[in-house]
C-alpha positions as a printed Julia matrix, in Angstrom:
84×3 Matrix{Float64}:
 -16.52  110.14  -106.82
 -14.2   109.65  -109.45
 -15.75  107.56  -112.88
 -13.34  105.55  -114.43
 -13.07  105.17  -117.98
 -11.82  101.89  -119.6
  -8.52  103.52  -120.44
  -8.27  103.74  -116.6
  -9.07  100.14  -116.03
  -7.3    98.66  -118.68
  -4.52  100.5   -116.7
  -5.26   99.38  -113.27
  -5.66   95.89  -114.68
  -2.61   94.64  -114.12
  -2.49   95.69  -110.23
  -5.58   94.6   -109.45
  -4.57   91.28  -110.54
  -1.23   91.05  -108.83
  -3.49   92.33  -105.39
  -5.94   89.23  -106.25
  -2.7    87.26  -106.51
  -1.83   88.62  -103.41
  -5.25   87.8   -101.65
  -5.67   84.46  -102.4
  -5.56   81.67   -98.99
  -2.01   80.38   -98.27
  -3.38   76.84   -98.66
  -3.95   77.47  -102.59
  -0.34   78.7   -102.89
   2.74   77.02  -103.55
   5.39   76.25  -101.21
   7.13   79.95   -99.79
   9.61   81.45  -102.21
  13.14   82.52  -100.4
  12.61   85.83   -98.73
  13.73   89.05  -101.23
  17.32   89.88  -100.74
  17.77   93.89   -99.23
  18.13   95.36  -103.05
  15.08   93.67  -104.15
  13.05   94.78  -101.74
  14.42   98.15  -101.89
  13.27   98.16  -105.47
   9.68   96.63  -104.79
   9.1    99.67  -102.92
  10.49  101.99  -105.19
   7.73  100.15  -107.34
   4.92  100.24  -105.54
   6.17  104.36  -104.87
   5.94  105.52  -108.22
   2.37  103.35  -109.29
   0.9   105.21  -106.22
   1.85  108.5   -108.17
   1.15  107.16  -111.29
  -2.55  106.04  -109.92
  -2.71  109.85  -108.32
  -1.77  111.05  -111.72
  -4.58  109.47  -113.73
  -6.83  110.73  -110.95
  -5.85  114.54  -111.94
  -4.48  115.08  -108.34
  -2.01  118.53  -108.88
   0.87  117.4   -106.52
   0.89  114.25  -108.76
   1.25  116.24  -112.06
   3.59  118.56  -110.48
   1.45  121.35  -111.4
   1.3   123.05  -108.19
   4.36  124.67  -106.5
   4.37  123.55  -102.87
   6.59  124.53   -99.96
   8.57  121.1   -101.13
   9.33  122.62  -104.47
  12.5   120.68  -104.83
  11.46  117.16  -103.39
  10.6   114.9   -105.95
  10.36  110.57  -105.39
  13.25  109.19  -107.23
  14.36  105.52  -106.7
  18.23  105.35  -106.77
  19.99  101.67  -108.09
  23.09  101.55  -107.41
  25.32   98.59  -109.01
  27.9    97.23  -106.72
């Protein structure tokens, strides 16, 4: 098992709090926002794509560092925003 230092949870702070946010009962929350348009959704899951890495990355994994060649050299997660 993995210790984490308070660097690490300072770090994970602010998602832990945004998945407490996201816990709490629908009774204690405010009426329903309007749903996210295509783009922003898009770019909620480029979001949540790169602090997966970034979490795998503080772990030490090697295909999070990028210091291991795989057979996917060349693939790499990249989030592409395009302005219309």
């Amino acid at each position: 098992m993995t210790r984490l230092t308070l660097t690490t949870t300072a770090r994970l702070a602010p998602l832990l709090a945004i998945s407490a946010a996201m816990a709490a009962p629908a009774a204690a929350q405010e009426a329903p926002a309007a749903p996210l348009s295509l783009e922003h959704r898009m770019l909620v899951r480029c979001s949540a794509a790169f602090a997966l890495v970034a979490h795998r990355q503080l772990l030490g994994e090697e295909w999070a560092l990028g210091t291991r060649r795989s057979n996917n050299a060349g693939a790499s997660i990249s989030c592409a925003h395009r302005r219309r």
